[in-house]
C-alpha positions in Angstrom: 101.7 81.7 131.8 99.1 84.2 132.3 100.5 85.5 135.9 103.4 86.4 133.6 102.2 87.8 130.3 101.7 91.7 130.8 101.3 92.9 127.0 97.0 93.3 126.3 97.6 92.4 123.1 98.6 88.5 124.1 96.0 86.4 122.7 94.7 83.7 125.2 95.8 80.8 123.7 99.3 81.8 124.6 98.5 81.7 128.8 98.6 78.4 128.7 100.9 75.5 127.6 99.9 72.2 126.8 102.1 69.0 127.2 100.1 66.7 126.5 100.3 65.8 123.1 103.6 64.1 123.7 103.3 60.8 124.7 106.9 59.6 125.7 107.3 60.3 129.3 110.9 61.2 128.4 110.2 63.8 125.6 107.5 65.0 127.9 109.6 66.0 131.0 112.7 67.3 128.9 110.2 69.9 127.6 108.6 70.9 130.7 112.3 71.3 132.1 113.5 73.2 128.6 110.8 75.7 129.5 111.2 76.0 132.8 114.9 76.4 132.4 114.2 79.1 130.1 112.3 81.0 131.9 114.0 80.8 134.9 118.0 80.5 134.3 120.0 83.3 134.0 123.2 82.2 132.1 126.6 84.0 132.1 126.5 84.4 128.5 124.0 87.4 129.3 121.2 86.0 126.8 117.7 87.5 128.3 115.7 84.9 129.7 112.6 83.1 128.0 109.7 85.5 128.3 106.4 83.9 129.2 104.6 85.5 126.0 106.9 83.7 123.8 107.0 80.1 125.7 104.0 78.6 123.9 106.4 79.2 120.5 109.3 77.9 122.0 107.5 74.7 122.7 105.8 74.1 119.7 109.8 75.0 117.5 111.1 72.3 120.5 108.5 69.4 119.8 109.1 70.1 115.8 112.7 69.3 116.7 111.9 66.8 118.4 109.5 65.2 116.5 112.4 65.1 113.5 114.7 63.3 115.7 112.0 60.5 116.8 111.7 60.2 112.6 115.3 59.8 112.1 116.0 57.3 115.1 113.2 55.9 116.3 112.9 58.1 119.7 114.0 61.3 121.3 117.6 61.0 123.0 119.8 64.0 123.2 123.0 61.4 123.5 121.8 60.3 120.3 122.0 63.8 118.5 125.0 64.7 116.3 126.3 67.1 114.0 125.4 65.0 111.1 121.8 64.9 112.6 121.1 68.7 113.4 123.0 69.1 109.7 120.3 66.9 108.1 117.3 69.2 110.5 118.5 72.3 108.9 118.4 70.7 105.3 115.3 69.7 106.0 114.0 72.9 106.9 115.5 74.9 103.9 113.7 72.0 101.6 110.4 71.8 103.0 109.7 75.3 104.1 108.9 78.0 102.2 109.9 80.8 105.2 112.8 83.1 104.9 116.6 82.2 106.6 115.5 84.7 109.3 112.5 82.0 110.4 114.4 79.1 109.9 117.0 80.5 112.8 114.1 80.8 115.2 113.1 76.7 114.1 116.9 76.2 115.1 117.0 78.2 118.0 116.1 75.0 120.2 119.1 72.8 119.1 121.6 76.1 120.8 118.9 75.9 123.5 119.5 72.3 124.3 123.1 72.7 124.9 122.6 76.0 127.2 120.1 74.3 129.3 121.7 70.7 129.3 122.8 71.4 133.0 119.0 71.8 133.9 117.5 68.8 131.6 117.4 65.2 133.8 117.5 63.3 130.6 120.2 65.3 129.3 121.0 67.8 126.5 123.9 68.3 123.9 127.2 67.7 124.7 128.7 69.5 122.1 128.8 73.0 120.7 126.6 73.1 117.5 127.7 74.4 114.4 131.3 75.4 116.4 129.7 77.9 118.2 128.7 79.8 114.7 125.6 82.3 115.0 122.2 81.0 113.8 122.1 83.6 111.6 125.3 82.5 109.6 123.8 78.8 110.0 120.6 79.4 108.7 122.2 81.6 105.4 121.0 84.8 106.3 123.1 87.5 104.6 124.6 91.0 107.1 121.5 92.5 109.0 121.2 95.4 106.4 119.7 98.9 108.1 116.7 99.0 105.9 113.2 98.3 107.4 111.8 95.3 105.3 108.6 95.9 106.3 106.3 97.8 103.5 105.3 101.6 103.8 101.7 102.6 102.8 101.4 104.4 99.6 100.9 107.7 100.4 97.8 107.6 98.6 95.9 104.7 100.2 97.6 106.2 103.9 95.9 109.3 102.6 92.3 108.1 102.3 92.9 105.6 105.2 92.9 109.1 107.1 90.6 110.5 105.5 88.0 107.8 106.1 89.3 107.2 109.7 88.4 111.0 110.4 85.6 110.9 109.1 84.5 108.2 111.0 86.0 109.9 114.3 84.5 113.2 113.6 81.0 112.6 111.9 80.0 108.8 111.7 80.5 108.6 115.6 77.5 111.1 116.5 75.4 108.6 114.7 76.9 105.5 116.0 76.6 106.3 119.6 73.1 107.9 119.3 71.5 104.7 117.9 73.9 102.5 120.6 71.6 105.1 123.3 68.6 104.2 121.8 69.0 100.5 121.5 70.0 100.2 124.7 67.1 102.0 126.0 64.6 100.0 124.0 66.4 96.8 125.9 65.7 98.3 129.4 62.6 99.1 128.2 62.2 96.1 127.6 63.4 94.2 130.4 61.5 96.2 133.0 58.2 95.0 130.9 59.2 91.7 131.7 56.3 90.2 134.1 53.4 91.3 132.5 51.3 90.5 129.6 50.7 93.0 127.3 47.6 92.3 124.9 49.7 91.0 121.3 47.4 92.6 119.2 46.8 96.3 120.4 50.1 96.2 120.8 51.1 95.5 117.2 48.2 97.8 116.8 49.5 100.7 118.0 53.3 100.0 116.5 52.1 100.1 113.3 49.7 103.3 113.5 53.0 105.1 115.1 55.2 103.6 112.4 52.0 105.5 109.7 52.1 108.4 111.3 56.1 109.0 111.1 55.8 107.3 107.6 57.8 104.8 108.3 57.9 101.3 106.8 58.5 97.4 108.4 61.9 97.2 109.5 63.6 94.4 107.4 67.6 93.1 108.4 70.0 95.5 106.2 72.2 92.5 105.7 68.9 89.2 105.5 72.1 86.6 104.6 72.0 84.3 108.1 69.1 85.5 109.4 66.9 82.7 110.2 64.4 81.5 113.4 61.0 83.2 114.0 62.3 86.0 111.7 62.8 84.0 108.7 59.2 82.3 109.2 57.7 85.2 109.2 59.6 86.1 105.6 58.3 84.3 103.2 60.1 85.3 100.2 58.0 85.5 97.6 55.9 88.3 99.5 59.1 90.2 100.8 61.3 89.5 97.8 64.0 88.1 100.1 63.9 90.9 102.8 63.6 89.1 106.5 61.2 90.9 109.0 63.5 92.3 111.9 61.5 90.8 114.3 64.0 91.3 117.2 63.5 95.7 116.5 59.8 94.7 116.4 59.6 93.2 119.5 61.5 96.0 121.5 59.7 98.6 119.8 56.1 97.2 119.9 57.2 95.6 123.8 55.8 92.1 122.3 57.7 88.9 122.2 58.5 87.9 118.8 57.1 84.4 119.4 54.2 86.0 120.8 53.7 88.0 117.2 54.4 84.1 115.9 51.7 82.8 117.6 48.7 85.4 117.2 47.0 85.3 113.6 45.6 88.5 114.2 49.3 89.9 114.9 50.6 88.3 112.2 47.8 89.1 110.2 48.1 93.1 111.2 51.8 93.1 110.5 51.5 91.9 106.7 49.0 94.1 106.1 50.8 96.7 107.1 54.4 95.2 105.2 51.7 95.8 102.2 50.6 99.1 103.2 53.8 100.9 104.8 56.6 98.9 102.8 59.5 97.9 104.2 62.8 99.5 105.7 66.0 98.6 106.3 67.8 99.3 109.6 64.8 100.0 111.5 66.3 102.5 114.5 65.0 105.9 114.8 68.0 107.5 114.8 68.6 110.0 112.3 71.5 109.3 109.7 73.8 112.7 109.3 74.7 114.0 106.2 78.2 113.3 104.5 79.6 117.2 103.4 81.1 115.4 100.7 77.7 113.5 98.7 75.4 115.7 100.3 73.4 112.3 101.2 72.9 110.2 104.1 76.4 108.2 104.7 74.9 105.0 105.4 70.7 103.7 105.6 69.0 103.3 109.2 70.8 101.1 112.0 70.0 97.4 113.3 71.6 95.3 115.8 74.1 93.9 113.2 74.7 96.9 111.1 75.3 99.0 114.4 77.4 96.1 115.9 79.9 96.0 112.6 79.7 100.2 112.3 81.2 100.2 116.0 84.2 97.8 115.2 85.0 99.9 111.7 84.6 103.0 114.2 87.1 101.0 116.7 89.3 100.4 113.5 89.6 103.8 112.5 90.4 105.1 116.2 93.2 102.6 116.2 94.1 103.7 112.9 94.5 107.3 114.2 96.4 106.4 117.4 99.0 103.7 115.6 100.0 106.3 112.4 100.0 109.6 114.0 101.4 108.3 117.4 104.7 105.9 116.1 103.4 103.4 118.5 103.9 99.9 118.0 101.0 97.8 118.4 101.4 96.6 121.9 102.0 100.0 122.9 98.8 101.3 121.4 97.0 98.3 122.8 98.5 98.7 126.5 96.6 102.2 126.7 94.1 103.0 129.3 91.2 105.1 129.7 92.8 108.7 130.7 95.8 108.3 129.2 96.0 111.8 127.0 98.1 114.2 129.3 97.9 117.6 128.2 100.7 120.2 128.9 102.3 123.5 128.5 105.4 124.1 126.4 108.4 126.0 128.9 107.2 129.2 127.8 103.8 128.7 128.2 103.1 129.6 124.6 102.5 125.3 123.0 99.9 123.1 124.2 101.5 119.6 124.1 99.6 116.6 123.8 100.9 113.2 125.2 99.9 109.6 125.2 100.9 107.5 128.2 101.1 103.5 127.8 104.2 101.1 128.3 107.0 100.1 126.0 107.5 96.1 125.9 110.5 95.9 123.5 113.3 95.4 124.6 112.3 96.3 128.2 111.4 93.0 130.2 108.3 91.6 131.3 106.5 94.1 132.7 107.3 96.8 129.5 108.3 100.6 131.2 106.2 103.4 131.1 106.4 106.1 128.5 105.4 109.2 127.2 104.2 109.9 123.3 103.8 113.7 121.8 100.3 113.4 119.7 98.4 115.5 117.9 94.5 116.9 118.4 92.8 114.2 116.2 94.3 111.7 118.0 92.9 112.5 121.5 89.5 113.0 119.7 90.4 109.2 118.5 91.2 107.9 122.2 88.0 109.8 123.2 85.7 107.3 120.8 87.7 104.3 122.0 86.7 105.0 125.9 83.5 105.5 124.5 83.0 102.2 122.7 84.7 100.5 125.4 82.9 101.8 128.3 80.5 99.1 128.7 82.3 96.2 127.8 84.7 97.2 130.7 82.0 97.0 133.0 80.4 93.9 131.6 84.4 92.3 132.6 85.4 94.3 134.8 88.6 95.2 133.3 90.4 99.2 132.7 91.5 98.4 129.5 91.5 101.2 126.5 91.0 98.2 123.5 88.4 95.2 124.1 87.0 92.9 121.1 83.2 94.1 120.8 81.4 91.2 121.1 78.4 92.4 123.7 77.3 88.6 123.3 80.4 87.1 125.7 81.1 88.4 128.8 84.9 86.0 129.4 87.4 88.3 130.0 89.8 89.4 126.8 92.7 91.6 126.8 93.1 93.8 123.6 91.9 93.4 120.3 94.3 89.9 119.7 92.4 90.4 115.6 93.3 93.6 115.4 94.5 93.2 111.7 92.2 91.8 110.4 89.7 94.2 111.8 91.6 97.0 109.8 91.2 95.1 106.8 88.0 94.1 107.0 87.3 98.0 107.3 89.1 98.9 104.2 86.8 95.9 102.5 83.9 97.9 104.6 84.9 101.4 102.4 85.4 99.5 99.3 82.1 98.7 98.9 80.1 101.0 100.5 81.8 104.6 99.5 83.9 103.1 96.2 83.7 101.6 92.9 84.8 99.0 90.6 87.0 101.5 89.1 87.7 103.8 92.1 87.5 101.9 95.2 87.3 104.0 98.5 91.2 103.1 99.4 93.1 103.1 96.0 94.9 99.7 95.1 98.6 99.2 94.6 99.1 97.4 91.2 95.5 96.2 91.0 95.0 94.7 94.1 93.9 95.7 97.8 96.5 96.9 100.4 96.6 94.5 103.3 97.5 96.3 106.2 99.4 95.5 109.0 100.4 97.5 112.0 104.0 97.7 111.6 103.3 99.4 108.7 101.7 102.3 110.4 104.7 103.0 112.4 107.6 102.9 109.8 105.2 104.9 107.3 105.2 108.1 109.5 109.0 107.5 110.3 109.2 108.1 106.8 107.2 110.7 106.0 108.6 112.8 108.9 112.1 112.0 107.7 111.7 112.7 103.6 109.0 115.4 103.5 111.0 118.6 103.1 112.3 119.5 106.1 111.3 116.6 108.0 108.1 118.3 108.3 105.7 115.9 108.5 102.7 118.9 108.7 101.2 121.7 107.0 103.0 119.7 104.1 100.6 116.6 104.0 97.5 117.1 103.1 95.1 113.9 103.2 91.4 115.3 101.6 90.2 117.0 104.6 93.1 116.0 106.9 96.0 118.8 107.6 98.1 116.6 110.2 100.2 119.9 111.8 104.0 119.7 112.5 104.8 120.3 116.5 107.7 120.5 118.8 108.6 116.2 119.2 106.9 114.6 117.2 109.3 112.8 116.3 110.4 112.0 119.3 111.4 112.2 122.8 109.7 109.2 123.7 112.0 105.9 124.8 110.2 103.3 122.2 113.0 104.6 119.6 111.1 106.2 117.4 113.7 108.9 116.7 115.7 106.9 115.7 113.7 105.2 113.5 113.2 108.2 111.6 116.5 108.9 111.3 117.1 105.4 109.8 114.1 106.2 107.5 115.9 109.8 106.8 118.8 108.0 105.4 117.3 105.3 103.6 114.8 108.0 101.9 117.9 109.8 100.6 119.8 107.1 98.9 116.2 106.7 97.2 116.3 110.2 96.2 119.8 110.2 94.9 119.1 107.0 93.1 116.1 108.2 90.9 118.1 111.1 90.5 120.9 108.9 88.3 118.3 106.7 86.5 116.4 110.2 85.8 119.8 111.2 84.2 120.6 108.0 82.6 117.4 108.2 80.4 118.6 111.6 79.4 117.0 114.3 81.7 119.3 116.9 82.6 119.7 118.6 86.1 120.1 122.5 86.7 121.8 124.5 89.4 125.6 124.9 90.2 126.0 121.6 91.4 124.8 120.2 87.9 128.2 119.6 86.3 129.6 117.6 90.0 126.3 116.0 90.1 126.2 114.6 86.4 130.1 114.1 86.0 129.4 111.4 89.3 126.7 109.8 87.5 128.5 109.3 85.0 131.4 107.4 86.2 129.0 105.3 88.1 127.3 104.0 85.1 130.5 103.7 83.3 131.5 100.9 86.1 128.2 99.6 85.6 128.9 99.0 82.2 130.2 95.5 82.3 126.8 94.4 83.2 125.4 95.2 79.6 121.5 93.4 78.8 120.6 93.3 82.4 119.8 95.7 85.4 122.8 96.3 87.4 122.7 95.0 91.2 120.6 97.6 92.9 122.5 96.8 96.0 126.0 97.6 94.0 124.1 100.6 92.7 123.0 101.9 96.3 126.8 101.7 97.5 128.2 103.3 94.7 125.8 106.3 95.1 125.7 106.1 99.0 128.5 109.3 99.9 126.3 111.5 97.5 123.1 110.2 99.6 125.2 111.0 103.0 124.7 114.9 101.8 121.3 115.5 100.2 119.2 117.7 101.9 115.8 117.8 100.3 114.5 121.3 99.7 111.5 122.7 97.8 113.2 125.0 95.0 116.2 122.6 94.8 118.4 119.9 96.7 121.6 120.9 98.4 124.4 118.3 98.5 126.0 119.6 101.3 129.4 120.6 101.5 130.6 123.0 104.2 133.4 124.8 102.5 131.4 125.9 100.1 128.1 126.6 101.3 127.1 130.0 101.2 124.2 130.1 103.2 126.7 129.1 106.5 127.7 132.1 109.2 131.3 131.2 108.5 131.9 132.7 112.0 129.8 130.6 113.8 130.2 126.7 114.9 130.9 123.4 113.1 127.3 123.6 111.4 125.8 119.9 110.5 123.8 120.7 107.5 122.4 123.4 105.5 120.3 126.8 106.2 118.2 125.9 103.1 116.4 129.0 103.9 118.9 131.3 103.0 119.9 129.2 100.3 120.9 130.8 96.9 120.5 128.4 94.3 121.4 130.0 91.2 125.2 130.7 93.0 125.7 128.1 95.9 128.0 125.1 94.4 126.0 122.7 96.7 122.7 123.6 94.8 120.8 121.7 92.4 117.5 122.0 90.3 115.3 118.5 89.5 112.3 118.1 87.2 110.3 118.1 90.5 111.6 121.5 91.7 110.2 122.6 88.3 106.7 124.0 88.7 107.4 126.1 92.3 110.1 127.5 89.8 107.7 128.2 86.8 104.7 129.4 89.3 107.1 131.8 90.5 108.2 133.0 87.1 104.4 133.1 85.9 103.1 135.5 89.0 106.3 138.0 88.5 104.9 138.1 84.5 101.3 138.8 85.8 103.0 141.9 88.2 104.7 142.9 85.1 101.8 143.1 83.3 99.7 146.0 85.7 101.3 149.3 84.2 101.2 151.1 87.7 104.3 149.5 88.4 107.3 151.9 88.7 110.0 151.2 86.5 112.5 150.2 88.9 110.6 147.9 90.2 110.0 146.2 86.9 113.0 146.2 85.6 114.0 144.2 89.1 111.3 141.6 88.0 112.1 141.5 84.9 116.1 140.6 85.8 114.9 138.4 88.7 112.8 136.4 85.9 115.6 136.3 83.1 118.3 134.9 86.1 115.1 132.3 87.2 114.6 131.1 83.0 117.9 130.8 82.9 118.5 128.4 85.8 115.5 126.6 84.8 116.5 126.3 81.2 118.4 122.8 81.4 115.1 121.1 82.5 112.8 122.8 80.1 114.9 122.2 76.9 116.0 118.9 78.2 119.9 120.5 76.5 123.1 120.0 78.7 123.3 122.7 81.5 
């Protein structure tokens, strides 16, 4: 399949397809011909062909078919397949499985397949139309494709320090990383070119040691001695190193000496105790200097070895993906189909706005080969792409390949497209923070009802959609603030690009006010009031919905019923910082009445205390009592004229007495 399989991401396993774990010649040649078919057919029902990516699935959901039918009469035979029989399959898979109805329609996806292609199979397919024709989707029980996302959004706070740490890494770890990749490699060349000759073992070790004294310097020891074993671990006898190992492999590039030369001289050996007793030992063992976090004031991390280095360049890999996936949109195959040069920068039409763009190719819904596109981007993540290149610079020449994203694994040299684990790579990072920057009680990315976040990179992508879309404004910048992150709003980001992203927000938009509207009615059925004009309209609506509700006494009402009911209200809440505005054209006052069918509302010319469409929520409360609190500190400097006081003064009454509803907790 691999002549066919574009996307970076596509693991290996799925190039290739492997028949021959079914025995019966029959079975056999129906599935190579099913496939083939697939691929290859285009039917007048205007279905899109098989694409290669997906053919090593569509074989294995064929061969569990087929292995049901072999169960239930003795072999594979289309002929012998009825309604009764795929009936039974579907039963089966709804009692023995514990996937959703959405799964189970991909499992039944070959029966529909069977009929399609029965002109193509030798042996023969389904003669008759399963199910009547009926969509897999009804089949399997799956209820009306609802327009909500089902995949999870990141809290804001552990997306928050997921940043933070992800910048950190980009801006500040990275110095550090790369330096002590530079010097290991030199030490290898080093090294290599030594190769040859025969240096004398023990003024070697002789003169290693009296440069490690005079830099004060003790043995280098493995930072992480679990697995360690070989010369290294004979040389550790743990009752003098108290379980450290000797890095013997550091040794032996620094010193120029073979470790099993060290092994095999007494007097080496001898010298390089004495010197474990004399110098101590350290962890890491590189030269490199460690930079200082701004944040401790310490060192972020001990010395660098070959592992430690090895792991910090995959958690500095993580948190460049990190940076690309959230503040890019992208989905993960787009992020992973990136190559080196693929920031364009560019000047807005007045010359005025530097735009920054990522180019890589769309896959969904776009064929085989994907179709090129443009993403606007922000600084950080062009710093981000910057590390990637750097990290995958010499793997790409070690394969040969141009791609952005390669698994870092210096020890294998077969080719690999992507980073197929990239997953568990980001979560093995967050388990990375959580132990070296957290605590039992405050772990470095905060936990969501007690336990870890697992990450996945669809999240990433449907997070931002909604943060652009239900931050006031849509503004996903100068709004956000993550520790020492400001992500800045710019002209597109949400958007010209053709992966849909747009729209995505918009669908996130919409979704995020039905869950505004909706904790505004359970906020006012536990009793807290609501201010503004719109008050009375606002709380005379909730209160006919939970009057309907009321048949459902002793349990919580159908939150899907709930939603519907509240739904038209949702269809006008525009999200503001001193209040909401449920939008309503012929009484808006902040509108040009001469001017256009407007679609929503100037919130900033709003006048909340007098516009029918506004109204004030506990969370509107503090800009509302900040404002009130610096007019009474203006009030108090007696060099202010009168009439300007006694404007503050009135302004301040009129702003208590909006407030007052939400303060007093009394009807408004």
């Amino acid at each position: 399949m691999a002549p066919g399989i574009f996307q970076t991401r596509a693991r290996h396993v799925y190039h290739e397809l492997d028949f021959s774990g079914m025995d019966c010649p029959a079975e056999r040649l129906t599935a190579k011909e099913y496939i083939y078919a697939g691929l290859n057919e285009r039917l007048s029902d205007g279905r899109p062909r098989l694409r290669p990516a997906s053919a090593r699935v569509a074989l294995r959901d064929l061969a569990r078919f087929m292995a049901f039918v072999r169960e239930q009469r003795g072999r594979f035979d289309a002929a012998m397949i009825n309604q009764d029989l795929i009936d039974a399959y579907r039963s089966s898979l709804v009692a023995a499985t514990s996937t959703s109805a959405r799964q189970i329609t991909r499992y039944l996806k070959p029966i529909i397949e069977l009929h399609r292609l029965a002109a193509w199979l030798t042996c023969g397919g389904l003669s008759f139309l399963p199910w009547g024709g009926r969509t897999l989707y009804r089949v399997a029980g799956c209820g009306p494709r609802g327009d909500e996302n089902r995949t999870p959004r990141i809290p804001e706070p552990v997306i928050g320090a997921l940043l933070h740490w992800s910048l950190k890494y980009i801006d500040l770890f990275s110095t550090d990383i790369f330096a002590a990749r530079a010097e290991l490699d030199a030490l290898e060349a080093r090294f290599a070119a030594r190769r040859g000759r025969t240096p004398d073992v023990v003024a070697s070790m002789t003169e290693w040691i009296d440069r490690r004294r005079r830099m004060a310097r003790g043995v280098p020891v493995w930072s992480d001695p679990a697995g360690i074993g070989g010369t290294a671990r004979r040389l550790s006898p743990d009752g003098k190193l108290k379980g450290e190992v000797l890095n013997m492999r550091l040794i032996g590039l620094q010193s120029g000496l073979n470790h099993t030369a060290i092994y095999e001289s007494d007097e080496a050996r001898l010298r390089l105790f004495q010197a474990v007793d004399e110098l101590g030992v350290e962890r890491g063992g590189l030269d490199s200097a460690i930079s200082i976090d701004p944040d401790t004031g310490l060192s972020w991390r001990g010395r660098f070895d070959h592992l430690s280095l090895a792991e910090e360049e995959k958690h500095l890999q993580a948190a460049a993906y990190v940076l690309c996936s959230y503040l890019t949109g992208m989905r993960d195959g787009e992020v992973q189909s990136m190559r080196p040069g693929c920031v364009a920068r560019s000047l807005s039409a007045d010359g005025m706005i530097e735009r920054l763009a990522l180019r890589s190719t769309i896959y969904k819904h776009r064929g085989t080969r994907g179709e090129p596109a443009e993403w606007i981007t922000i600084e950080p993540v062009d710093r981000a792409v910057a590390i990637a290149e750097r990290l995958a610079a010499q793997h790409r020449r070690q394969r040969n390949e141009d791609d952005l994203w390669l698994t870092l694994d210096r020890r294998s040299r077969s080719a690999g497209r992507g980073i197929p684990g990239i997953v568990n790579q980001i979560n093995r990072f967050r388990v990375h923070l959580d132990e070296n920057y957290g605590g039992e009680e405050e772990p470095a990315i905060p936990t969501v009802d007690g336990q870890p976040w697992s990450f996945t990179t669809r999240q990433f992508r449907r997070t931002l959609a909604w943060y652009i879309a239900n931050r006031p404004f849509g503004v996903v910048a100068g709004k956000i603030q993550y520790k020492h992150a400001s992500v800045a709003m710019f002209d597109g980001y949400a958007g010209s690009s053709a992966s849909g992203f747009r729209q995505e927000v918009e669908q996130e938009r919409a979704l995020g006010q039905l869950d505004d509207v909706v904790a505004q009615y359970e906020a006012h059925c536990r009793g807290q009031e609501l201010a503004g004009p719109a008050a009375s309209r606002l709380a005379a609506e909730y209160d006919r919905v939970q009057r309907e509700l009321e048949p459902f006494p002793g349990r919580i009402a159908d939150m899907g019923r709930l939603r519907a009911m509240l739904a038209h209200l949702a269809r006008t809440l525009h999200v503001g910082h001193l209040n909401d505005c449920f939008f309503e054209q012929a009484t808006a006052l902040c509108l040009d009445k001469g001017k256009g069918r407007p679609t929503g509302p100037a919130l900033s010319r709003c006048a909340p205390d007098r516009c029918p469409n506004a109204c004030i929520t506990q969370r509107h409360l503090p800009v509302w009592e900040a404002s009130i609190a610096e007019a009474d500190l203006l009030l108090q400097d007696k060099r202010v004229p009168r009439f300007q006081r006694e404007a503050l003064q009135r302004d301040n009454d009129r702003k208590r007495k909006l407030v007052a509803p939400l303060k007093a907790g009394g009807a408004s």
